[in-house]
C-alpha positions as CSV (number, residue, x, y, z in Angstrom):
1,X,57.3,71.1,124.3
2,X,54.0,71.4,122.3
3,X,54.0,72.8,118.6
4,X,52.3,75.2,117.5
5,X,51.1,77.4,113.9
6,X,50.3,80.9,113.4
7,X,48.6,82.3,110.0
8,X,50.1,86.1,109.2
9,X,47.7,87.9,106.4
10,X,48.5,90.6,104.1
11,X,45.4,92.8,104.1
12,X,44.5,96.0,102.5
13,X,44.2,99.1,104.4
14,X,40.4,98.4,105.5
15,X,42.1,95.1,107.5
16,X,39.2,92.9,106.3
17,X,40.5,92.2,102.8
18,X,43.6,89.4,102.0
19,X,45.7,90.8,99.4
20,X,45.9,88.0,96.7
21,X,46.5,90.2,93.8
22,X,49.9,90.7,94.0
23,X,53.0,88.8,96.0
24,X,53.4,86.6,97.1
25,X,55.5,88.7,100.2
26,X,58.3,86.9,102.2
27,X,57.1,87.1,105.9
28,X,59.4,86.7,108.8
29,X,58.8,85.8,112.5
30,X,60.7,87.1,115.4
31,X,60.2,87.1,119.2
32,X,59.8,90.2,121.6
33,X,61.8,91.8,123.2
34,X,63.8,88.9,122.4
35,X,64.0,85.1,122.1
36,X,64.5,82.2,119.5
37,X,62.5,79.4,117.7
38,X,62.6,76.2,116.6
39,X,61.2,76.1,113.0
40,X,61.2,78.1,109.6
41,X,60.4,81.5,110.6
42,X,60.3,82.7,107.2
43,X,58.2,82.2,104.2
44,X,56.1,83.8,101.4
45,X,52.7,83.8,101.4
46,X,50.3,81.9,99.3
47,X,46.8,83.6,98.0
48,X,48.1,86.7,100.7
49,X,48.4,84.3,103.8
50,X,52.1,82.6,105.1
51,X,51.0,79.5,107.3
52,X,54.0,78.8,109.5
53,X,53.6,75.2,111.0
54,X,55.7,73.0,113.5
55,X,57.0,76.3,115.5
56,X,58.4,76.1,119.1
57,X,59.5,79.1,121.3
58,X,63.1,78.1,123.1
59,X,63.3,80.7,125.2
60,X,61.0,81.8,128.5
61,X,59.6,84.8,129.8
62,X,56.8,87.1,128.5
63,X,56.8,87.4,124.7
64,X,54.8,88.6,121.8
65,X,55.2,87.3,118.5
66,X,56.2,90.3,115.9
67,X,55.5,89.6,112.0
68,X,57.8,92.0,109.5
69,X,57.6,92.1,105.4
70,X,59.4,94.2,103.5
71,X,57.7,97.6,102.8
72,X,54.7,96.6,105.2
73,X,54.0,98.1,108.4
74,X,54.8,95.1,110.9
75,X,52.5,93.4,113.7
76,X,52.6,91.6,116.6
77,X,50.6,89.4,118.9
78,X,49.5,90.2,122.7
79,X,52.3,89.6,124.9
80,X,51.8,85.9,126.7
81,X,53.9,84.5,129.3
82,X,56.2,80.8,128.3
83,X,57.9,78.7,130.3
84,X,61.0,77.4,128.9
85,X,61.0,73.7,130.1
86,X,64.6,71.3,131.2
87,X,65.8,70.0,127.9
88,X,69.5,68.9,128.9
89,X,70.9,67.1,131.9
90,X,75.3,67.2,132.0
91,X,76.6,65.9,134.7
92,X,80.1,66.1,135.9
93,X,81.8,64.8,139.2
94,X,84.3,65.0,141.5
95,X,86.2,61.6,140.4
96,X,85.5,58.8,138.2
97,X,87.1,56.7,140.9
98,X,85.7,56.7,144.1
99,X,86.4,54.9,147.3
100,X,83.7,53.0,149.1
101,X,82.1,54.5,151.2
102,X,83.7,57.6,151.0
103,X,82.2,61.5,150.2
104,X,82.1,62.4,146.7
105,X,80.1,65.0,144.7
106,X,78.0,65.1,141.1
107,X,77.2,68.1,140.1
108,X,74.2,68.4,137.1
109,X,74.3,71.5,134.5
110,X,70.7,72.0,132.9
111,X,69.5,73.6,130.2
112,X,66.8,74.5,128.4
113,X,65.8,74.0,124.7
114,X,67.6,77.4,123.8
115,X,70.7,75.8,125.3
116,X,71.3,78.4,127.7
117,X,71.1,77.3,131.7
118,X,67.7,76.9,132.8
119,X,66.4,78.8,135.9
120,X,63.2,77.4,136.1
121,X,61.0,74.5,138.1
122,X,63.0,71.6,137.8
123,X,62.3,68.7,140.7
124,X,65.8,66.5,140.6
125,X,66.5,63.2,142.1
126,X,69.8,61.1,141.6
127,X,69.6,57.7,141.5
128,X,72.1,54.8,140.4
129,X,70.8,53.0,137.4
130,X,70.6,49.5,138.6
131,X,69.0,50.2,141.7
132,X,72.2,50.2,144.1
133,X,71.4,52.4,146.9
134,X,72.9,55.6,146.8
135,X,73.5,57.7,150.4
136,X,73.9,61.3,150.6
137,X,71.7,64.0,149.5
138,X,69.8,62.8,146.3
139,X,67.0,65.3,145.7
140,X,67.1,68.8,145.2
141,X,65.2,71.9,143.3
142,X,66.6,73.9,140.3
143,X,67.1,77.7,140.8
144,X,70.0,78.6,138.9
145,X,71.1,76.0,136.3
146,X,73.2,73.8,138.3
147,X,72.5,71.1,141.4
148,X,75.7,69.6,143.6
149,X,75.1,66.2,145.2
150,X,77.4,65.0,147.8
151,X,77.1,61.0,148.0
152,X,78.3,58.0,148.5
153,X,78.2,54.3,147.4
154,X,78.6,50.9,150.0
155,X,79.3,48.7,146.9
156,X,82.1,48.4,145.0
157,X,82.4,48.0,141.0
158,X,81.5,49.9,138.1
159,X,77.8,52.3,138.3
160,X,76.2,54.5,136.4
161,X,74.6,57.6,138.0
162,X,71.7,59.3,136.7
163,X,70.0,62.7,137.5
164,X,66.2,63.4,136.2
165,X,64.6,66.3,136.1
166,X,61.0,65.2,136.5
167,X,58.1,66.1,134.3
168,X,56.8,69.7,134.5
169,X,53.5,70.5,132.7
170,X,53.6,69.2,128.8
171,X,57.1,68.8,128.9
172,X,58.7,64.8,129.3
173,X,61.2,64.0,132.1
174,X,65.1,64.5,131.3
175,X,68.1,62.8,132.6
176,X,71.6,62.9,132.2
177,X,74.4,60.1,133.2
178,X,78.1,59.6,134.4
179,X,80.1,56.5,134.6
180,X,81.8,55.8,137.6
181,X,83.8,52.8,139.1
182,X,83.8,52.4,142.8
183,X,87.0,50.9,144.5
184,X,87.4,49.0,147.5
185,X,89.6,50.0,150.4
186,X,93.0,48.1,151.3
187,X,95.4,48.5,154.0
188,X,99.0,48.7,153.0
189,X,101.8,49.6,155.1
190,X,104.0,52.3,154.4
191,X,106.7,52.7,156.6
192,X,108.5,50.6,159.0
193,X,110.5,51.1,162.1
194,X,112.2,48.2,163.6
195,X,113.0,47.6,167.1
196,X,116.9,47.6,167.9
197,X,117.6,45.4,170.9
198,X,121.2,45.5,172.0
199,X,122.8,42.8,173.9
């Protein structure tokens, strides 16, 4: 997701005037009603101003950004709306071993930056890395942090399957693998019952 930098001013009591004569006062960042970021959220200020740079918000939903100091009567921004975008893809499965042509499932875990599942858009296709075809369902739509695929391979040998959530707005496309080796069938016989034949 994009950065971003916010400028919090200490001003006197007419709200026009930076406050450069004394200080400089540590200034902290938080998020409304609740939330985390990704950068330094606290700092003093310099000639009355704290210029926070590189920030990120992790988490979704609407927001305001609040501004405390010690002794200072705090502010916030107007609440916005963010969209907390698909930063993980874990994917588990069924077995690592799977017979050809036979029904197994992958099941994809994704989260956002804050690490917690993510409920929101997230268009996923699975696909096998070098380009073997792969039957079964192989698309679906994120609504609450977890996708189940049910598939199977016609190939035999060692694959590697990927799922990808695609690109949504500003943020890239992320993926997530698991190694599997597909076996072959045989036929082996596992019982016997002989004819008697008396004479």
């Amino acid at each position: 997701m994009v950065s971003f930098s916010i400028n919090v001013g200490v001003y006197d009591n007419s709200g026009t005037t930076v406050e450069t004569l004394r200080g400089p006062y540590s200034i902290s960042l938080s998020l409304s009603p609740s939330g985390s970021f990704f950068g330094t959220t606290t700092m003093n200020t310099a000639s009355g101003v704290a210029s926070f740079t590189g920030l990120r918000i992790l988490s979704a939903g609407t927001l305001s950004i609040v501004a405390t100091s010690s002794s200072i009567t705090q502010t916030s921004t107007t609440s916005f709306s963010h969209i907390n975008y698909a930063y993980t893809v874990t994917l588990a499965t069924s077995t690592t071993t799977p017979s050809v042509n036979f029904d197994f499932t992958i099941t994809a875990t994704i989260k956002g930056e804050d690490n917690n599942i993510f409920t929101g858009t997230c268009s996923a296709t699975l696909t096998e890395t070098s380009s073997q075809t792969v039957y079964g369902t192989t698309t679906g739509s994120n609504t609450s942090g977890t996708l189940t695929f049910a598939i199977y391979l016609s190939t035999v040998g060692a694959k590697t399957i990927r799922v990808t959530c695609a690109a949504y707005q500003s943020s890239p496309a992320v993926y997530g693998d698991v190694a599997i080796t597909v076996l072959t069938l045989i036929l082996k016989v596992t019982s016997v019952t002989p004819v008697v034949r008396f004479i």
